[in-house]
C-alpha positions as CSV (number, residue, x, y, z in Angstrom):
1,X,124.2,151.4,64.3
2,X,121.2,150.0,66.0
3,X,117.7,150.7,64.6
4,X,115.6,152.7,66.2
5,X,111.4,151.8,65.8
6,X,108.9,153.9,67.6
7,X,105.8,152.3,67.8
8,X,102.4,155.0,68.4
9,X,99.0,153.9,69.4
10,X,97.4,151.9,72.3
11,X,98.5,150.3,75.4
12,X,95.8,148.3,77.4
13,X,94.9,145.2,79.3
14,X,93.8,142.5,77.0
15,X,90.4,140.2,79.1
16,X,91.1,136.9,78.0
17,X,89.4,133.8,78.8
18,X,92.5,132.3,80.5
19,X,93.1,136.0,82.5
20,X,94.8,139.6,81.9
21,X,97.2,139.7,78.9
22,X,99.4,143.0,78.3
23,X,97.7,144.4,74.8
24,X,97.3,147.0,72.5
25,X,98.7,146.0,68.9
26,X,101.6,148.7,69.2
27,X,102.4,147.7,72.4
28,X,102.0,144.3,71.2
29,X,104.8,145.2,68.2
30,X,107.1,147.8,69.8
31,X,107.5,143.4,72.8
32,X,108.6,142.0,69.5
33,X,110.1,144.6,68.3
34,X,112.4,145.5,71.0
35,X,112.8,141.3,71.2
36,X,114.3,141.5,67.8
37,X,116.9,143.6,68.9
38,X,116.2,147.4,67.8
39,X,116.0,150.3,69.8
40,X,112.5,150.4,70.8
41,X,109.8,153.6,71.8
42,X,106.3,152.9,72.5
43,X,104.2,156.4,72.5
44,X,101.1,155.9,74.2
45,X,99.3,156.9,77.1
46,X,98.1,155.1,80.1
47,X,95.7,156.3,83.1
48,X,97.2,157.2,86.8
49,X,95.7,154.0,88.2
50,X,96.5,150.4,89.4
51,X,96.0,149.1,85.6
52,X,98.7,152.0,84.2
53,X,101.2,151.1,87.0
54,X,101.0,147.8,85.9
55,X,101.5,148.0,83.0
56,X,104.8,149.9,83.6
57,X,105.8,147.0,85.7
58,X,105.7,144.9,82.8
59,X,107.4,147.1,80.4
60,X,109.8,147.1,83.2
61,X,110.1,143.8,83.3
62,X,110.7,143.6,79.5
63,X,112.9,145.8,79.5
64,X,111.2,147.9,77.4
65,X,111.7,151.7,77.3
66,X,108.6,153.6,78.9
67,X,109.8,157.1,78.8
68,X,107.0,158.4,76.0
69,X,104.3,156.7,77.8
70,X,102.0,159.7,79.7
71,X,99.6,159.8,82.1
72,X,96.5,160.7,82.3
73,X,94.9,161.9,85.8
74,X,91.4,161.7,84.3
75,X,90.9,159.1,82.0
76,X,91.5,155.3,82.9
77,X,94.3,152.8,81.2
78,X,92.3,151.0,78.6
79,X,91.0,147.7,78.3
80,X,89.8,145.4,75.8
81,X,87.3,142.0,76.6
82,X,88.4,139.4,74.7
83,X,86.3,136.2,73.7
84,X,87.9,133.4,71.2
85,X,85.7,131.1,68.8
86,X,86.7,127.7,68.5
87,X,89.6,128.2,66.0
88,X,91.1,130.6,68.1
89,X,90.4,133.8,66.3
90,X,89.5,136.7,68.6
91,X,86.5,138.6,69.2
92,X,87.2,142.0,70.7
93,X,84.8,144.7,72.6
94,X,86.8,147.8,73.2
95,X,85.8,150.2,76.1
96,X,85.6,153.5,75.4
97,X,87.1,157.1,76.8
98,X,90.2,155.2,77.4
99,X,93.6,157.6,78.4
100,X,95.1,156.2,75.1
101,X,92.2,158.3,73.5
102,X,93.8,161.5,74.5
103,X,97.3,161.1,73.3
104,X,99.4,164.4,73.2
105,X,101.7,165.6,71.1
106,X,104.9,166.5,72.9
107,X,108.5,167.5,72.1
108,X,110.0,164.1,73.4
109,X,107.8,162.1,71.0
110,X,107.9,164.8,68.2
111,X,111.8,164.0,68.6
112,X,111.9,160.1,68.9
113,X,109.9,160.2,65.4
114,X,112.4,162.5,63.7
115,X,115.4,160.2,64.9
116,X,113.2,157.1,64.0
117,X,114.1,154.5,61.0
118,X,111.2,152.9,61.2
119,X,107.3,154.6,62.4
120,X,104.1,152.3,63.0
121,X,101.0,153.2,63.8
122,X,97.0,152.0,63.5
123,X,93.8,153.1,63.0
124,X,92.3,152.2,66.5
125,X,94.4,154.9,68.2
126,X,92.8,157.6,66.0
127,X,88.8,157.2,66.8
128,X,89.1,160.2,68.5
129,X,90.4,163.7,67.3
130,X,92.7,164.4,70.2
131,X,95.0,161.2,69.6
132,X,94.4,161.1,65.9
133,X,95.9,164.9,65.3
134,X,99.3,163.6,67.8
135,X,99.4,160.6,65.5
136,X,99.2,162.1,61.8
137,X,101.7,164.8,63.6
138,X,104.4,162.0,64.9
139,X,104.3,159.9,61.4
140,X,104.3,163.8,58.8
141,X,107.4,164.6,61.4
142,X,109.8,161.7,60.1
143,X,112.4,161.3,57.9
144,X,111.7,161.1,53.9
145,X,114.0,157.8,54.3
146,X,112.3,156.4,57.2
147,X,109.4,153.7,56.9
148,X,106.2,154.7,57.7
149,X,104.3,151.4,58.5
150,X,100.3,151.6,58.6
151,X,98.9,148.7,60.5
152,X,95.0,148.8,59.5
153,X,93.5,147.0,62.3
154,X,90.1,147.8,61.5
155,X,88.1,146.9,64.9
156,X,84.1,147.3,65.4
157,X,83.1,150.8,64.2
158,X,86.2,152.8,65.2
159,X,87.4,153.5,61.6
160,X,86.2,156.0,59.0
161,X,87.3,155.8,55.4
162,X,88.9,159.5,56.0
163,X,90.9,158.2,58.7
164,X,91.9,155.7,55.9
165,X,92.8,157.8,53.2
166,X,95.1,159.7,55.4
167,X,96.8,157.0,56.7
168,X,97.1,155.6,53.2
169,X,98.7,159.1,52.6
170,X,101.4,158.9,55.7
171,X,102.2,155.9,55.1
172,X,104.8,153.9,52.3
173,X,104.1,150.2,54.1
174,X,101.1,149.3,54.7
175,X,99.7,145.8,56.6
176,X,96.5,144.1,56.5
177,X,94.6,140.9,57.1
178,X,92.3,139.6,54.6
179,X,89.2,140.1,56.1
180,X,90.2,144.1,56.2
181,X,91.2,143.7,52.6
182,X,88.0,142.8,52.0
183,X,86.8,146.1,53.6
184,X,89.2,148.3,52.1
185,X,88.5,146.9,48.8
186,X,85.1,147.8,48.8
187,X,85.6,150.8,50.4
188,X,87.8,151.8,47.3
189,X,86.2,149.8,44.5
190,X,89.0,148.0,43.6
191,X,89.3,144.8,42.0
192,X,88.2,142.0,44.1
193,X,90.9,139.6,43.4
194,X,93.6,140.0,45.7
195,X,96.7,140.4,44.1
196,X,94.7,143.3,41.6
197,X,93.2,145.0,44.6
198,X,96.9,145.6,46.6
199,X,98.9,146.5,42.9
200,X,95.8,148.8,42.5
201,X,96.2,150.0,46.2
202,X,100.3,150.5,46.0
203,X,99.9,152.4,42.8
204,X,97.1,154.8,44.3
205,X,99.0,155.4,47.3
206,X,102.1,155.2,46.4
207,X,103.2,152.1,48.5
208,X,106.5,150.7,48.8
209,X,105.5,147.5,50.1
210,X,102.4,146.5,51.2
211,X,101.8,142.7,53.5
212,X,98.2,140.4,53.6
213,X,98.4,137.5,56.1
214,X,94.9,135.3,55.3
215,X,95.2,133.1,58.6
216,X,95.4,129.5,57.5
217,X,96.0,130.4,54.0
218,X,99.3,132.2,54.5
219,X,100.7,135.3,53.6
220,X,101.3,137.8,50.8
221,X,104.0,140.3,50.4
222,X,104.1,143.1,47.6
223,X,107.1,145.1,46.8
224,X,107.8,147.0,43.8
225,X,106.2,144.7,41.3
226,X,107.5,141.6,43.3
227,X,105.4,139.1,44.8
228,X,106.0,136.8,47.6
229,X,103.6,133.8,49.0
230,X,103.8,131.9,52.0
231,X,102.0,129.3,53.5
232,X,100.6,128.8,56.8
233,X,102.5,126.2,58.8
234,X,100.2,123.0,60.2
235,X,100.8,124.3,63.8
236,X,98.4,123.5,67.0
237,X,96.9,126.6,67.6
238,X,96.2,127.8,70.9
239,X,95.2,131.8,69.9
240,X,96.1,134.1,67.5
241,X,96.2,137.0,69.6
242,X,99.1,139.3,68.8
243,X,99.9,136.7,65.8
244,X,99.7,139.8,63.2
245,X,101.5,141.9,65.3
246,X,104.5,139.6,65.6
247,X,104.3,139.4,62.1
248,X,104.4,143.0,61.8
249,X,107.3,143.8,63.8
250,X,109.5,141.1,62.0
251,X,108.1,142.4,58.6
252,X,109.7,146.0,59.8
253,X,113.2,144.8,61.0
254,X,114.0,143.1,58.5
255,X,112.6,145.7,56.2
256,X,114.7,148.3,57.9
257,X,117.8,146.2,57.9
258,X,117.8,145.6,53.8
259,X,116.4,142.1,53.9
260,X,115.9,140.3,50.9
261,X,112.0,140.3,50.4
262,X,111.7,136.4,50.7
263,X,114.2,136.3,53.5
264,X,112.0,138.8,55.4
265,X,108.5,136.7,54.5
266,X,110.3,133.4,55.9
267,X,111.0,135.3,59.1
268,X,107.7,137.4,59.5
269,X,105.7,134.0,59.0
270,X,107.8,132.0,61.6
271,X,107.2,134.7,64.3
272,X,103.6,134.8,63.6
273,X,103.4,131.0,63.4
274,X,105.2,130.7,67.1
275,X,102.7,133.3,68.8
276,X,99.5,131.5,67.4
277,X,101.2,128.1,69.6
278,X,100.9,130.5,72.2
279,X,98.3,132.1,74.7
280,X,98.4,136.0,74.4
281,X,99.7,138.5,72.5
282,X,103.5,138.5,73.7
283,X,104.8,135.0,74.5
284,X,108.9,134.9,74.8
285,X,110.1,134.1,71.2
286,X,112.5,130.8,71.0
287,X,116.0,131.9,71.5
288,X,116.8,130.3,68.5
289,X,114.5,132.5,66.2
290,X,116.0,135.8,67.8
291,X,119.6,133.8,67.1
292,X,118.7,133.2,63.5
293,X,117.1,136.8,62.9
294,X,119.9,138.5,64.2
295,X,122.3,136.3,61.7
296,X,120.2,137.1,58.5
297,X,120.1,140.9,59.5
298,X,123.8,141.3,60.3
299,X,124.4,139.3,57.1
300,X,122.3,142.4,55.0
């Protein structure tokens, strides 16, 4: 039986030096996602304008499902301006009042997250009370068995440490970069050393498994009392736009296919690892990395 990932939050047009990239870091995961092989839905919402028809091109071009992406008469498609430093790493300034902003709750989406293995969702998406109530609605309306996958992505001032808590709440994965560990630790007082701060964090919240990646330094998986930690590969970097988000969707396939921890680590690092080689967010991945996904998930 194929898995079936929904994927809730933002869709927008990323304003990158080189041009417009396809963004939005659930759109973003539901691409690699839906590259990986599982029944993909994206819940979002985009404006009834030039921007929104593209972007429904491009899903159409993916082949990726659009059928729980609305529109929105009144309020544009969002955008995002993007500026890199020299290392890569992005600077974002994220317009406001975009249509992703008023997300609705509807009987469609209320159904795909009942049916769903696997629920992700951010903290971006929720700056505004509209979208926010949809979203904590869409995660509470899933199966006890399904995982419930917080993706922090703390950006400029749209995050509140209530929106936190509640999302801690929802969710049984949560993952993180280190910079927003940093954040969260401090937000919580927890211990500052990194491996204390995420046991103290899965033992508060309940967590079933909880993921770091710290850029050049790696990546740390959690699980149960089990640790996991990966190093960065020596790779030519071209952005690492999206890389966390590749990461992500790997980390939640293989989670929802009953990969071994380390198996799913290996994987999650080599798909965050190829889109860092990459300009934008959703670069095709190698067919060989699909090939060899697929394999170690059929195998589990």
């Amino acid at each position: 039986m194929s898995l079936k990932i929904v994927s809730v939050g933002e869709v927008l047009w990323d304003f990158l030096p080189d041009g417009r990239h396809l963004g939005g870091a659930p759109a973003n995961f539901a691409y690699h996602v839906h590259t990986l092989g599982a029944e993909t839905s994206l819940i979002s919402r985009i404006g009834k304008d030039t921007a929104g028809d593209d972007i429904l091109n491009q899903f159409h071009s993916w082949r990726l499902p659009a059928h729980l992406v609305q529109g929105d008469a009144a309020a544009e498609t969002g955008r995002v301006t993007v500026t890199l430093d020299a290392a890569g790493v992005p600077q974002f300034t994220i317009h406001q009042l975009a249509a992703w902003d008023f997300l609705e709750l509807t009987a469609p989406a209320l159904d795909a997250a009942r049916q769903a293995n696997a629920i992700c969702f951010g903290s971006l998406a929720q700056r505004r009370i509209e979208s926010r109530q949809a979203i904590q609605q869409l995660v509470a309306a899933t199966s006890p068995e399904a995982l419930r996958i917080f993706d922090i992505n703390l950006r400029q001032q749209f995050y509140s440490r209530e929106v936190i808590v509640k999302s801690f709440e929802l969710a049984n994965v949560i993952k993180l970069n280190d910079t927003e560990l940093t954040t969260i630790t401090q937000m919580f007082d927890l211990n500052p050393r990194l491996e204390t701060a995420v046991e103290e964090l899965a033992r508060r919240f309940d967590l079933r498994t909880i993921a770091v990646t710290c850029g050049p330094s790696g990546s740390y998986l959690f699980q149960k009392g089990r640790w996991s930690h990966l190093r960065s590969k020596t790779i030519e970097v071209a952005d690492t736009v999206g890389a966390g988000d590749a990461f992500n969707a790997a980390l939640t396939v293989g989670l929802a296919s009953g990969m071994d921890l380390e198996q799913v680590h290996q994987l999650a690092n080599e798909a965050a690892s190829f889109v860092c080689t990459q300009s934008g967010a959703t670069p095709a991945m190698p067919t060989t990395f699909i090939r060899q996904f697929s394999n170690t998930s059929t195998h589990n």
